[in-house]
SEBA-180608 format. One record per residue: x, y, z of N, C-alpha, C, CB in turn; residue in three letters. Coordinates in steps of 0.1 Angstrom, whole numbers, padded with zeros to 4 digits. Last residue first. Glycine has a CB too. Example, Ala and Ser with C-alpha at 12.3 -4.5 7.8 and 13.67 -1.06 7.14 Angstrom:
# residues 2
<site n_east="0128" n_north="-0022" n_up="0071" ca_east="0137" ca_north="-0011" ca_up="0071" c_east="0129" c_north="0000" c_up="0079" cb_east="0141" cb_north="-0006" cb_up="0057" residuo="SER"/>
<site n_east="0132" n_north="-0057" n_up="0078" ca_east="0123" ca_north="-0045" ca_up="0078" c_east="0132" c_north="-0033" c_up="0078" cb_east="0113" cb_north="-0045" cb_up="0090" residuo="ALA"/>
This chain:
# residues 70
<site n_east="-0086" n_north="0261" n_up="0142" ca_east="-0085" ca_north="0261" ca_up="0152" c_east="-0086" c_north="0269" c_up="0161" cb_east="-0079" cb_north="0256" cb_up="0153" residuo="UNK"/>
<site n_east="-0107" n_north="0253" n_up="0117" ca_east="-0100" ca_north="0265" ca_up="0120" c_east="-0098" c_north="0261" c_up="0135" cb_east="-0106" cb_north="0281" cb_up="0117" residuo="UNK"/>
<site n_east="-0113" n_north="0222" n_up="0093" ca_east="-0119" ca_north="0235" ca_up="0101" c_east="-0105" c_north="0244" c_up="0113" cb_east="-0135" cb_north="0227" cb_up="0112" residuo="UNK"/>
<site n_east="-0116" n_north="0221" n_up="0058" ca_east="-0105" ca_north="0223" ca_up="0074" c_east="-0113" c_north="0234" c_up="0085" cb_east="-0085" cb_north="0234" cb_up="0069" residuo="UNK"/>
<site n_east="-0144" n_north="0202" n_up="0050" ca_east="-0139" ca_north="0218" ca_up="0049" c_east="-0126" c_north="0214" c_up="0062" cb_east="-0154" cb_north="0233" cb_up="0055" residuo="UNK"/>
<site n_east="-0143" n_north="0173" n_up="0028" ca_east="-0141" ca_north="0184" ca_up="0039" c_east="-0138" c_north="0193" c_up="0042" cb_east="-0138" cb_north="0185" cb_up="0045" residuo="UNK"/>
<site n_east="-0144" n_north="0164" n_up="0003" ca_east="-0154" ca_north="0175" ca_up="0003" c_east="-0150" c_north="0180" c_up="0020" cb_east="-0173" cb_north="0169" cb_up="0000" residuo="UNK"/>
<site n_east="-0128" n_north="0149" n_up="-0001" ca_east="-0121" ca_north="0158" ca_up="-0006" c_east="-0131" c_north="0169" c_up="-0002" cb_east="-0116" cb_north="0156" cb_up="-0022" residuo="UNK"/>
<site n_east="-0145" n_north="0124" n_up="0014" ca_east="-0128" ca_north="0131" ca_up="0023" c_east="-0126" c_north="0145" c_up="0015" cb_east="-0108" cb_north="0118" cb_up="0020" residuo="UNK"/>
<site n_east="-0161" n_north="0118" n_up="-0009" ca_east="-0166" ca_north="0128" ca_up="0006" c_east="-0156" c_north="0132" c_up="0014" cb_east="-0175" cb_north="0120" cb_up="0019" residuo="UNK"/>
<site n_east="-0145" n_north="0110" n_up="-0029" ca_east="-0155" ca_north="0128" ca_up="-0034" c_east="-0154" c_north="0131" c_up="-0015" cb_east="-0181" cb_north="0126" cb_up="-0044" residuo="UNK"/>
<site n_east="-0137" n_north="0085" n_up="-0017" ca_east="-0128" ca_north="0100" ca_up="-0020" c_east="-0132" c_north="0111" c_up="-0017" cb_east="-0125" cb_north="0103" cb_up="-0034" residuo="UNK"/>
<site n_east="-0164" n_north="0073" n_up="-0016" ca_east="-0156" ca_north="0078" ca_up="-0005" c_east="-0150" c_north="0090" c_up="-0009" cb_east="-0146" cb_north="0069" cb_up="-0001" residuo="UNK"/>
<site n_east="-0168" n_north="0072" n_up="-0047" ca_east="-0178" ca_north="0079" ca_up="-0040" c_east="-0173" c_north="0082" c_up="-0022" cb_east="-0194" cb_north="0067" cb_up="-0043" residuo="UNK"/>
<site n_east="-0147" n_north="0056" n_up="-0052" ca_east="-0146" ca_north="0069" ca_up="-0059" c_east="-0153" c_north="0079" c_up="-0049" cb_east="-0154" cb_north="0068" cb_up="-0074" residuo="UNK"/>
<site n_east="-0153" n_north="0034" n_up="-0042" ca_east="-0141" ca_north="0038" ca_up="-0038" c_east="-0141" c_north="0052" c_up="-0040" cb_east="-0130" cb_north="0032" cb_up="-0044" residuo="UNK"/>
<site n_east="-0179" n_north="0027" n_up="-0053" ca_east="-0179" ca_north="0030" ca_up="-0035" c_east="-0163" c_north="0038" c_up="-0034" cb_east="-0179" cb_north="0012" cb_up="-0023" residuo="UNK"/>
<site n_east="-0168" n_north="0021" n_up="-0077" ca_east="-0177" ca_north="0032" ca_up="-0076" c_east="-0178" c_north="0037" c_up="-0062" cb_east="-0192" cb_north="0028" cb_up="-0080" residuo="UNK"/>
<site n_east="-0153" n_north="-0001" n_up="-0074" ca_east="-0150" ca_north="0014" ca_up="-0082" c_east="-0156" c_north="0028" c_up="-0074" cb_east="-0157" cb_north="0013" cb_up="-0098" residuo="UNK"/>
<site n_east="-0168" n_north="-0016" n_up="-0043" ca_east="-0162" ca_north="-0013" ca_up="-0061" c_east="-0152" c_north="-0002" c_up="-0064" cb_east="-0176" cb_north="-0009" cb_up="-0071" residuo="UNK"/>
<site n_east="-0146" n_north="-0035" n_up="-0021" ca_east="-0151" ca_north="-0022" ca_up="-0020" c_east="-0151" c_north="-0020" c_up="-0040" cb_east="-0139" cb_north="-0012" cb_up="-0009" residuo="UNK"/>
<site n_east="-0131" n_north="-0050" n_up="-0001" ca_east="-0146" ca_north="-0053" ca_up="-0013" c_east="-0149" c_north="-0044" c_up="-0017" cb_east="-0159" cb_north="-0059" cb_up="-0010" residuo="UNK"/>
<site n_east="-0114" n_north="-0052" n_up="0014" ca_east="-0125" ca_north="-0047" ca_up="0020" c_east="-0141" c_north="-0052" c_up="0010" cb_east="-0121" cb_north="-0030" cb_up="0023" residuo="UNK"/>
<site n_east="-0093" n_north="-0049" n_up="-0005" ca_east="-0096" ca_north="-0056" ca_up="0006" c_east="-0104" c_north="-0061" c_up="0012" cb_east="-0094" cb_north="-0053" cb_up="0011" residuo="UNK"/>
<site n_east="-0100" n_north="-0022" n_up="-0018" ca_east="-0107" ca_north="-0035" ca_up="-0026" c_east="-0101" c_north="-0047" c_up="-0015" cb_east="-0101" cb_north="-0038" cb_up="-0047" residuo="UNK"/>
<site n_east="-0096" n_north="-0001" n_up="0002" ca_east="-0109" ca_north="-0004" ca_up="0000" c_east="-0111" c_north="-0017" c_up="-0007" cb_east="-0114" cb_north="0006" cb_up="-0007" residuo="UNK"/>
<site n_east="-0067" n_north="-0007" n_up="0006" ca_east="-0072" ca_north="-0008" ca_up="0015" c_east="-0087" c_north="-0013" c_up="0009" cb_east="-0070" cb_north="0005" cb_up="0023" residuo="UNK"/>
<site n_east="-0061" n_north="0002" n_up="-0023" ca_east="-0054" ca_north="-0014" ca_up="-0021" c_east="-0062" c_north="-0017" c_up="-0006" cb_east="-0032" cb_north="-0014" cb_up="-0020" residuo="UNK"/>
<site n_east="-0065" n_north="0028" n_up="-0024" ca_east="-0074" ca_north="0021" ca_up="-0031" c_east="-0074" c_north="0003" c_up="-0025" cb_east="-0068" cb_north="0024" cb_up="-0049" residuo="UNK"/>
<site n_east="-0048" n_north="0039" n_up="-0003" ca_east="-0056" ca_north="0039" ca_up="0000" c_east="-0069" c_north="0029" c_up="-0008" cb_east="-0055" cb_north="0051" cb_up="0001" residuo="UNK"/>
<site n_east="-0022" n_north="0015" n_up="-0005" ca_east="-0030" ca_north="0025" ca_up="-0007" c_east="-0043" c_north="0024" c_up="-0005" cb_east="-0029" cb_north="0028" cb_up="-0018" residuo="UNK"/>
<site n_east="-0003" n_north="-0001" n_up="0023" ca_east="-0013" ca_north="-0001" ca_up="0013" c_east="-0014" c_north="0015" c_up="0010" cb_east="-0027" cb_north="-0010" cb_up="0020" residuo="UNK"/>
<site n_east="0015" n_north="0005" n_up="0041" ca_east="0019" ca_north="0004" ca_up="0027" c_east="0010" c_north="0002" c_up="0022" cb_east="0027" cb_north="-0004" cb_up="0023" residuo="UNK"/>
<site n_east="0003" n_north="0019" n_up="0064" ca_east="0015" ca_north="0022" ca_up="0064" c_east="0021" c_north="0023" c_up="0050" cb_east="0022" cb_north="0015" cb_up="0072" residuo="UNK"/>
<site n_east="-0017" n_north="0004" n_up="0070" ca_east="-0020" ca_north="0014" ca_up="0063" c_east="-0005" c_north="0021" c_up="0067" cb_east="-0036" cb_north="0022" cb_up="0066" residuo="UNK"/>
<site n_east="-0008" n_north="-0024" n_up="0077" ca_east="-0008" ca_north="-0026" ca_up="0063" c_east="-0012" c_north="-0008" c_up="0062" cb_east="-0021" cb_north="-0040" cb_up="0055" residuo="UNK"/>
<site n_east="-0010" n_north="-0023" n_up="0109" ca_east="0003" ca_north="-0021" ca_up="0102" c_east="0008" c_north="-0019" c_up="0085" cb_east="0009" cb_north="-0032" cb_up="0107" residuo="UNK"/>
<site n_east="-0040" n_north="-0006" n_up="0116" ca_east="-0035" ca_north="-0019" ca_up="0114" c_east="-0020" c_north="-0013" c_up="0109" cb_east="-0046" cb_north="-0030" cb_up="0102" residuo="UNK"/>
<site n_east="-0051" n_north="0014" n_up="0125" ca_east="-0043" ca_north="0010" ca_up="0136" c_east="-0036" c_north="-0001" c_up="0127" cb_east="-0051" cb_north="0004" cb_up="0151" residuo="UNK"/>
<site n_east="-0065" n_north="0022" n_up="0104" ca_east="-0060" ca_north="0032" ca_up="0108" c_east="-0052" c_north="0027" c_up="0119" cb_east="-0068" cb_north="0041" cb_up="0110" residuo="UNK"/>
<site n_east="-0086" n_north="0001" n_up="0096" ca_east="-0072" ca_north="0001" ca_up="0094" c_east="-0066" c_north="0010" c_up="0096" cb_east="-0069" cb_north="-0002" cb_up="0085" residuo="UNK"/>
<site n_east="-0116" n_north="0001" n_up="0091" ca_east="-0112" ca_north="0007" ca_up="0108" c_east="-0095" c_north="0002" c_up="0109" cb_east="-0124" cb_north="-0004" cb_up="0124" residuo="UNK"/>
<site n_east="-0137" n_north="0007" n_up="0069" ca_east="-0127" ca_north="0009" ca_up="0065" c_east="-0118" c_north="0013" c_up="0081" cb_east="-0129" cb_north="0021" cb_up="0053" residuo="UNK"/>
<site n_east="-0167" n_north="0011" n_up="0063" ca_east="-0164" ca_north="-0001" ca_up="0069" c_east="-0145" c_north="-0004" c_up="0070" cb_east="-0171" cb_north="-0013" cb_up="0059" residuo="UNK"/>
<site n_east="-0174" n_north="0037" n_up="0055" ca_east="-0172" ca_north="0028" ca_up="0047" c_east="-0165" c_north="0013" c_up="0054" cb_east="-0164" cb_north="0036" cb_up="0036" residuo="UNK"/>
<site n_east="-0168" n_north="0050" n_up="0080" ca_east="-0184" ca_north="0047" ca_up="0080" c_east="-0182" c_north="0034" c_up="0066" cb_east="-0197" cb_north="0066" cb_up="0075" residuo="UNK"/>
<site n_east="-0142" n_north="0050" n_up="0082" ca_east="-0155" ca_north="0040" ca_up="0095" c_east="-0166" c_north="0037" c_up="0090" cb_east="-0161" cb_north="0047" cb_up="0108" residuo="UNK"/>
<site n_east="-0134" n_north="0072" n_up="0062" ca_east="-0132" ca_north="0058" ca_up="0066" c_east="-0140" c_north="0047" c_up="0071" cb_east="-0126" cb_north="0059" cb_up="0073" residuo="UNK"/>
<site n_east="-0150" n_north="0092" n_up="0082" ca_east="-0155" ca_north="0086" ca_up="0065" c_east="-0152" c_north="0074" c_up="0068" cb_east="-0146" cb_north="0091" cb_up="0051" residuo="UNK"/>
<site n_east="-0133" n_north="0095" n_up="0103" ca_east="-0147" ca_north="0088" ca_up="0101" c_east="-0148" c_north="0086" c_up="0092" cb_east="-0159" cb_north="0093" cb_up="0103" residuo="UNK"/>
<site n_east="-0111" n_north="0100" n_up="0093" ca_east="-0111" ca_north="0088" ca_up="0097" c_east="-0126" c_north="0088" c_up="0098" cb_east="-0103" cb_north="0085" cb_up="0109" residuo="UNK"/>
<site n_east="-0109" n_north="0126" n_up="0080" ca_east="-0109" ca_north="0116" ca_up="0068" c_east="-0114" c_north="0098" c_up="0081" cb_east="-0089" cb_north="0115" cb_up="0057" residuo="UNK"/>
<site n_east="-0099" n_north="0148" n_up="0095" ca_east="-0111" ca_north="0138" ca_up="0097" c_east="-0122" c_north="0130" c_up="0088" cb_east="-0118" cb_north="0145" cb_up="0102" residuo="UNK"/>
<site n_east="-0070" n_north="0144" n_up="0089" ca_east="-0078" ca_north="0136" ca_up="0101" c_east="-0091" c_north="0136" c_up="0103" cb_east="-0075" cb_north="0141" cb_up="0112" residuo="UNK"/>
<site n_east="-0057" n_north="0149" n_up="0061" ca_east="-0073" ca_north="0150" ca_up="0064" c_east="-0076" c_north="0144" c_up="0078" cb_east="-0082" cb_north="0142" cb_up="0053" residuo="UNK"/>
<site n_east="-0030" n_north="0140" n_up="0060" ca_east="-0034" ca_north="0154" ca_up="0054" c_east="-0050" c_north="0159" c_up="0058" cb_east="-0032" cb_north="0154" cb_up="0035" residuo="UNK"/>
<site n_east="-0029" n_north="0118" n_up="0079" ca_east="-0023" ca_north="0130" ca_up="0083" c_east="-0026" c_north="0139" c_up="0078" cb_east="-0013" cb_north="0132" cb_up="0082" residuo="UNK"/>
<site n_east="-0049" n_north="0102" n_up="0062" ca_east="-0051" ca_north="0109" ca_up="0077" c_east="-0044" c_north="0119" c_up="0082" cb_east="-0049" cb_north="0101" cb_up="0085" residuo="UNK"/>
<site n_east="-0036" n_north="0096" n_up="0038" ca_east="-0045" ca_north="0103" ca_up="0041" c_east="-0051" c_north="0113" c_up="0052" cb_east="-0051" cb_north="0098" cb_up="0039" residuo="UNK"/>
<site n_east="-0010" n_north="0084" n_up="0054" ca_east="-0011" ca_north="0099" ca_up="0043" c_east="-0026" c_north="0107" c_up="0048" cb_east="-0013" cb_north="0094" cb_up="0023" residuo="UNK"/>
<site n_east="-0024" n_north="0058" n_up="0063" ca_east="-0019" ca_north="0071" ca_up="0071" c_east="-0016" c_north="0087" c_up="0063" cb_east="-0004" cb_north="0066" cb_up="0075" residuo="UNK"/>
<site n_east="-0029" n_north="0048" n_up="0032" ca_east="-0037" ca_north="0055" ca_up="0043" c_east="-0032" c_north="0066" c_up="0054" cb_east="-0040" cb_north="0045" cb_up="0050" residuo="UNK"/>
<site n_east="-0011" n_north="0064" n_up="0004" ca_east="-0013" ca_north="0052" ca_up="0014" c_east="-0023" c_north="0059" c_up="0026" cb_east="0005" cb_north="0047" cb_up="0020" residuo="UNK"/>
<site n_east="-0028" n_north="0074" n_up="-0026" ca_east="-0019" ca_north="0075" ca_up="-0014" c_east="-0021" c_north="0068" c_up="-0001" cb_east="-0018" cb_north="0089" cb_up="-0011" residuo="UNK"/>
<site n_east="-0040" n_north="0066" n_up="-0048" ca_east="-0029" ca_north="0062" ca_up="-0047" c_east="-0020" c_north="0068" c_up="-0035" cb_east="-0026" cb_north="0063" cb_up="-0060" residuo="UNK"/>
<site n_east="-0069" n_north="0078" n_up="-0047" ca_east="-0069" ca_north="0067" ca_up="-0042" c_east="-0053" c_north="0060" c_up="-0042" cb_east="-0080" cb_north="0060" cb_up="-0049" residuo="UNK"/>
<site n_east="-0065" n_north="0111" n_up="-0031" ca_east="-0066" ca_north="0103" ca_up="-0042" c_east="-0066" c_north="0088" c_up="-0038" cb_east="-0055" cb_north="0107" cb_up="-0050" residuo="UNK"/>
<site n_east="-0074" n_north="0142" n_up="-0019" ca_east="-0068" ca_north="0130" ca_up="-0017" c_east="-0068" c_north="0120" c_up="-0033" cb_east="-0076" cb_north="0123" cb_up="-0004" residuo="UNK"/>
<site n_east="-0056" n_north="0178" n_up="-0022" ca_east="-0067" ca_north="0166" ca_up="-0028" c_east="-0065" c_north="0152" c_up="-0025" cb_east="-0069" cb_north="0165" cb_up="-0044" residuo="UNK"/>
<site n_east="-0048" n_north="0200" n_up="0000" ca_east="-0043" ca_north="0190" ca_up="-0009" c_east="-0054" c_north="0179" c_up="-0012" cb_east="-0030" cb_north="0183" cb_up="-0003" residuo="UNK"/>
C-alpha cells in the first residue's frame, strides 16, 4: 500500500514499520506522542517545519521500502 501525506501517523507505521527511521531521520520522533493518532502524516511534518518539498521527498523514501520477508 502507498503511503501518502493524508494518513495519520500511526497508519503509517502500521502499514510500513520501517517507516520509523525515516521518520527520525527527518526530525519526525512522534511515534509516542498522543497527536500521531490524529494528525496526518502531512499535519505532523509542517509542525515540525517541514516544506513541501522535504514532505514530498520523505514520502518517495517510506514508499521506496522493500517489505522485507520474514
Amino acid at each position: 500500500m502507498k503511503i501518502t501525506k493524508k494518513m495519520n501517523l500511526i497508519e503509517v507505521v502500521n502499514k510500513k514499520p520501517e517507516a520509523m527511521e525515516i521518520l527520525s531521520k527527518y526530525g519526525m520522533h512522534c511515534i509516542g506522542c498522543a497527536m500521531a493518532h490524529f494528525e496526518t502524516l502531512e499535519d505532523g511534518c509542517r509542525a515540525h517545519g517541514m516544506s513541501n518539498k522535504d514532505i514530498n521527498k520523505m514520502i518517495k523514501e517510506i514508499n521506496s521500502i522493500k517489505k522485507t520477508k520474514k
